[in-house]
C-alpha positions as CSV (number, residue, x, y, z in Angstrom):
1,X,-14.8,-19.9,-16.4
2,X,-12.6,-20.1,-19.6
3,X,-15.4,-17.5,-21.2
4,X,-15.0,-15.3,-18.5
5,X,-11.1,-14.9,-18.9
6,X,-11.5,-13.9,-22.2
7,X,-13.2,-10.9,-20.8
8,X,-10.0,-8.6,-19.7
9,X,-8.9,-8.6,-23.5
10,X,-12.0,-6.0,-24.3
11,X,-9.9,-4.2,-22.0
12,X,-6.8,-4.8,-23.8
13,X,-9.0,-3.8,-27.4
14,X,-9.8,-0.5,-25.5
15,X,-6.7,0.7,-24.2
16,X,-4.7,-0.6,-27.8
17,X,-7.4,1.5,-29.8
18,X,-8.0,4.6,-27.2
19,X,-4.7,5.6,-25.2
20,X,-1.5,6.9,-26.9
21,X,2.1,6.2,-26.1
22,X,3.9,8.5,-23.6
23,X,6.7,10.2,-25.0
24,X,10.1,9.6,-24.3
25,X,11.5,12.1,-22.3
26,X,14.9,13.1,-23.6
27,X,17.1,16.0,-22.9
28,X,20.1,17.4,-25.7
29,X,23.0,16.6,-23.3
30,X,22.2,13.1,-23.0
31,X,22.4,12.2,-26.7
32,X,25.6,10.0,-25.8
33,X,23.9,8.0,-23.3
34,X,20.7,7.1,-26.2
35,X,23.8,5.9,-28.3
36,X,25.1,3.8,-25.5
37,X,21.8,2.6,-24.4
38,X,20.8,1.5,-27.9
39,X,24.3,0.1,-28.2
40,X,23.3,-1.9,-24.8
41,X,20.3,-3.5,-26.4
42,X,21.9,-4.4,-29.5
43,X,24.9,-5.9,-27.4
44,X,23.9,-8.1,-24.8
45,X,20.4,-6.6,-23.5
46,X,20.0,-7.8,-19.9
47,X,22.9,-9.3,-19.6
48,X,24.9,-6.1,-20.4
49,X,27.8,-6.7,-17.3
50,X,26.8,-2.9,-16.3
51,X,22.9,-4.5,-15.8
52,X,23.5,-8.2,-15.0
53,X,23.9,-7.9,-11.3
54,X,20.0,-6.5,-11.5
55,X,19.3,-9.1,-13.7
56,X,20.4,-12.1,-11.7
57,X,19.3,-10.2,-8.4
58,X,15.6,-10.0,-9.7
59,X,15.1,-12.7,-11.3
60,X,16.2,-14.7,-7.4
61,X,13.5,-12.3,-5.9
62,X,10.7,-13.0,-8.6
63,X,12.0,-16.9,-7.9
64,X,11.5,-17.0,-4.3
65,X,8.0,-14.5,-4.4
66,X,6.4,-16.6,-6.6
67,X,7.8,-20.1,-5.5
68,X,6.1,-19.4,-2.1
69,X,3.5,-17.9,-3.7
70,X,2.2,-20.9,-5.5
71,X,3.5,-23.2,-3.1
72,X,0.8,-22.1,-0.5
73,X,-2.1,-22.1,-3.4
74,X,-1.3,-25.3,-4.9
75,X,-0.7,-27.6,-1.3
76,X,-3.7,-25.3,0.8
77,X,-6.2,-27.7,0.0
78,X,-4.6,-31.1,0.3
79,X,-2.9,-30.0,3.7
80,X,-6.4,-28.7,4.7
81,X,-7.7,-31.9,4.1
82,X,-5.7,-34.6,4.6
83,X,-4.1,-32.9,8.0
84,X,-7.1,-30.5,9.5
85,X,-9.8,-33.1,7.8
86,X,-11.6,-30.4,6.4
87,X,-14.3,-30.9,3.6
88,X,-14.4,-29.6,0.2
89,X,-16.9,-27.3,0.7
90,X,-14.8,-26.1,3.9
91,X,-11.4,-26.2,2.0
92,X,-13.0,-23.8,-0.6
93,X,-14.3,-21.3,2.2
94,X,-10.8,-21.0,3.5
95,X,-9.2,-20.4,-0.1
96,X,-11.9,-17.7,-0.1
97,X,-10.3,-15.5,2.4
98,X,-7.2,-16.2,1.3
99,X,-7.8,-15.2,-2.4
100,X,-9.8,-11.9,-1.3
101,X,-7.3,-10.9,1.1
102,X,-4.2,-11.1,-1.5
103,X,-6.8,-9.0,-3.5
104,X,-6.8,-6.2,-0.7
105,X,-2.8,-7.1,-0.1
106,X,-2.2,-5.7,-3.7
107,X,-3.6,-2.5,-2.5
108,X,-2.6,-2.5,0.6
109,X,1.7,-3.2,-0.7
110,X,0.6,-0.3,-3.6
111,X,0.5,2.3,-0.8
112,X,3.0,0.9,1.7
113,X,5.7,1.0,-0.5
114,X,5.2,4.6,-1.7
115,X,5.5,5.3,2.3
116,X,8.4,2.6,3.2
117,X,9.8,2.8,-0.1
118,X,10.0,-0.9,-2.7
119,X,12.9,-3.0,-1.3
120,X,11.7,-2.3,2.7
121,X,8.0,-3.4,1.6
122,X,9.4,-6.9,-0.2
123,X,11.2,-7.2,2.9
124,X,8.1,-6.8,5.2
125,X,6.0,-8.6,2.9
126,X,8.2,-11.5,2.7
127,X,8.7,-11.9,6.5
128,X,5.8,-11.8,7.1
129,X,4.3,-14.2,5.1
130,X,7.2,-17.0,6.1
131,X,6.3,-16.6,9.9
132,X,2.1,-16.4,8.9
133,X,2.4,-19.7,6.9
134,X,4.8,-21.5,10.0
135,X,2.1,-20.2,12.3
136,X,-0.3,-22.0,10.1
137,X,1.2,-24.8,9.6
138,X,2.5,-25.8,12.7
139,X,0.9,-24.2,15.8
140,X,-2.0,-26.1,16.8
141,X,-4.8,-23.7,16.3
142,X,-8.6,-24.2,16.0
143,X,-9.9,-24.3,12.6
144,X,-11.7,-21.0,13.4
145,X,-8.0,-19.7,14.0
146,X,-7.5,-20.9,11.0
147,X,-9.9,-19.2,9.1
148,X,-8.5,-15.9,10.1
149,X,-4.8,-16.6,9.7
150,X,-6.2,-17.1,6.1
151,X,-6.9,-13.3,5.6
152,X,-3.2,-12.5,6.7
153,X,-1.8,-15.4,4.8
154,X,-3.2,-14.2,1.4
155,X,-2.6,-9.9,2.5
156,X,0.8,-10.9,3.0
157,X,1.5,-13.5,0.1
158,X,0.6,-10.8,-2.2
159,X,2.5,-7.6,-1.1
160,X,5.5,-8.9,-2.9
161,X,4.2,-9.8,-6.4
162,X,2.6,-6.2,-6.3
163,X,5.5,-4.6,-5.5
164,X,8.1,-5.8,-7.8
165,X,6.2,-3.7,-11.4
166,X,7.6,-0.6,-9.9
167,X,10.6,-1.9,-8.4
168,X,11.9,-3.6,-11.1
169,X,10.8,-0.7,-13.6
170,X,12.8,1.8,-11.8
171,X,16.0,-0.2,-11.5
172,X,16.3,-0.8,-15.4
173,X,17.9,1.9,-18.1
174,X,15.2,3.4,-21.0
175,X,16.3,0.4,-24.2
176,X,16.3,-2.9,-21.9
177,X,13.1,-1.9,-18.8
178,X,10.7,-3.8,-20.9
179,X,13.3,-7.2,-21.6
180,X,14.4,-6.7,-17.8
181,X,11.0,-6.7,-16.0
182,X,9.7,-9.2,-18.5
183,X,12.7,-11.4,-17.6
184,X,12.9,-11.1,-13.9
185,X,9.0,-11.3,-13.5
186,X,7.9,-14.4,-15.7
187,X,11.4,-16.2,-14.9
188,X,10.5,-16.4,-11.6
189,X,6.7,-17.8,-12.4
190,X,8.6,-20.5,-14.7
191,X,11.2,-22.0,-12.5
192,X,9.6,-21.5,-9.5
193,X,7.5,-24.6,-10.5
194,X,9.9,-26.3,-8.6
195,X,9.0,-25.2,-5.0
196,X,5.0,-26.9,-5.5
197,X,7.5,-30.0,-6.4
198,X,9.5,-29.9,-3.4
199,X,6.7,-30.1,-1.1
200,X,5.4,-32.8,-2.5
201,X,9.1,-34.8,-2.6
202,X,9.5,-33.4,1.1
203,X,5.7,-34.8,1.7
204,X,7.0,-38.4,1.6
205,X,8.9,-38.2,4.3
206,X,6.9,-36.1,6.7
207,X,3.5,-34.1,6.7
208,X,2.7,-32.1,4.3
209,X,2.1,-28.9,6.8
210,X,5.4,-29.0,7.5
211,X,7.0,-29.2,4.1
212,X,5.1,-27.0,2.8
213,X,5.9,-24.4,5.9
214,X,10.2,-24.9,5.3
215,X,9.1,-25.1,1.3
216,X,7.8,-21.1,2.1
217,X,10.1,-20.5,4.2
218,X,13.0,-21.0,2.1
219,X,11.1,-18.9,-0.8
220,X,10.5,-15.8,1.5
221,X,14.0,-16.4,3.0
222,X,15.5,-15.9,-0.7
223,X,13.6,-13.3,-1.4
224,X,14.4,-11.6,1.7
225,X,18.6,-12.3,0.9
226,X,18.1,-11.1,-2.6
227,X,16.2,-7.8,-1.9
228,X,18.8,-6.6,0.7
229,X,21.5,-6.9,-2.3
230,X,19.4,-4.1,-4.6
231,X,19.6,-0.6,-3.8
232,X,16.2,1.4,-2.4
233,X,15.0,3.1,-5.5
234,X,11.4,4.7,-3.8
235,X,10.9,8.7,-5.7
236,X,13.4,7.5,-8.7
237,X,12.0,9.1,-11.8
238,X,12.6,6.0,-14.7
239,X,13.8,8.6,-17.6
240,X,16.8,9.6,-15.6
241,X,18.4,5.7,-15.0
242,X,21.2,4.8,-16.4
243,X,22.9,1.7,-17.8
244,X,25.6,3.3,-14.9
245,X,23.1,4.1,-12.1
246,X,21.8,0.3,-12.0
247,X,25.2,-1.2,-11.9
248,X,26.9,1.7,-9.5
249,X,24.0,1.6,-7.1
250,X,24.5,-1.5,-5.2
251,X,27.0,-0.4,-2.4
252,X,25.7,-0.4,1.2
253,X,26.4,3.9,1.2
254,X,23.9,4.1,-1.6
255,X,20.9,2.6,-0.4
């Protein structure tokens, strides 16, 4: 397995050796803004006051995506079989569909939020994967139920993951995108270690279905809170964002 992961970096070889670096679109008007931008980087970077209410907002969403995110993965297969007495071979089948549908989910959130636009597709997305993993959890439902909530429960887990690339891209100024969708992205992936913890602390005290269903659904529910305080930012072209476009932005009239 660790053989085949080294695979992808012949990709990474490829496209280093083989495809050149878009050019920065500029215009001769906009010289002032360059020198402000650069002066933003140099500064404070993401934490520039005019970008920090982006910063802080998506960081909270990559938080709460990926806290439910790998809550579900990493507590699937002990709930499966310590609550629905499931074997290991029949744990693995059900982490089968789950995995291929957040495959197709990635896909599937690629073209809804081009239609819908980014922040009503995290929304959707996070929804309904909080009410997919309660239904889970806690409905009765026959194992074959079960085994096609999975599909869902994966589709849905991975809308918002795939999503937040472009909508994070677009709500950044040219000098910090790269630091800001670094930051929001991988700080969620660190600290939301702490939501696999939590079910596992709330697991003492009562079943692990049902800690890990509030565990999800206070993820989702933050991501939900967080992505109604960013503007909507679907046809936005990233060259023309400004350091005062992602701070301005944020009023109800705007989005």
């Amino acid at each position: 397995m660790f053989a085949i992961g080294l695979l992808p970096a012949l990709l990474v070889i490829y496209m280093r050796r083989n495809i050149e670096e878009p050019l920065r679109e500029t215009k001769s008007g906009e010289q002032g803004e360059t020198h402000r931008q650069d002066a933003l980087t140099i500064l404070a970077g993401i934490f520039h006051p005019s970008v920090l209410r982006t910063t802080i907002v998506g960081a909270l969403i990559g938080l709460g995506a990926h806290g439910g995110y790998h809550a579900i993965t990493t507590w699937l297969p002990t709930y499966l079989k310590t609550e629905r007495h499931l074997s290991v071979l029949g744990t693995g089948g059900y982490l089968a569909v789950v995995i291929s549908a957040f495959i197709v989910g990635c896909f599937v959130s690629a073209w809804l939020q081009d239609k819908i636009g980014r922040r009503k597709n995290v929304i959707l997305f996070a929804i309904c994967c909080a009410v997919t993993v309660n239904i889970y959890v806690f409905l009765p439902v026959s194992d074959i139920a079960m085994l096609f909530l999975s599909f869902p429960l994966g589709l849905f887990s991975a809308g918002i993951p795939a999503t937040l690339g472009a909508l994070f891209n677009e709500l950044y100024p040219q000098g910090v995108r790269g630091t800001g969708v670094g930051f929001c992205y991988n700080f969620g992936r660190v600290v939301s270690a702490v939501f696999p913890v939590l079910v596992g602390h709330m697991g003492n005290s009562m079943p692990i279905g049902q800690a890990l269903g509030i565990d999800a659904g206070i993820a989702y529910g933050l991501v939900v809170v967080a992505a109604l305080l960013l503007p909507e930012t679907k046809g936005r072209r990233i060259a023309t964002v400004s350091a005062q476009a992602a701070s301005s932005e944020h009023s109800p009239k705007h989005v």
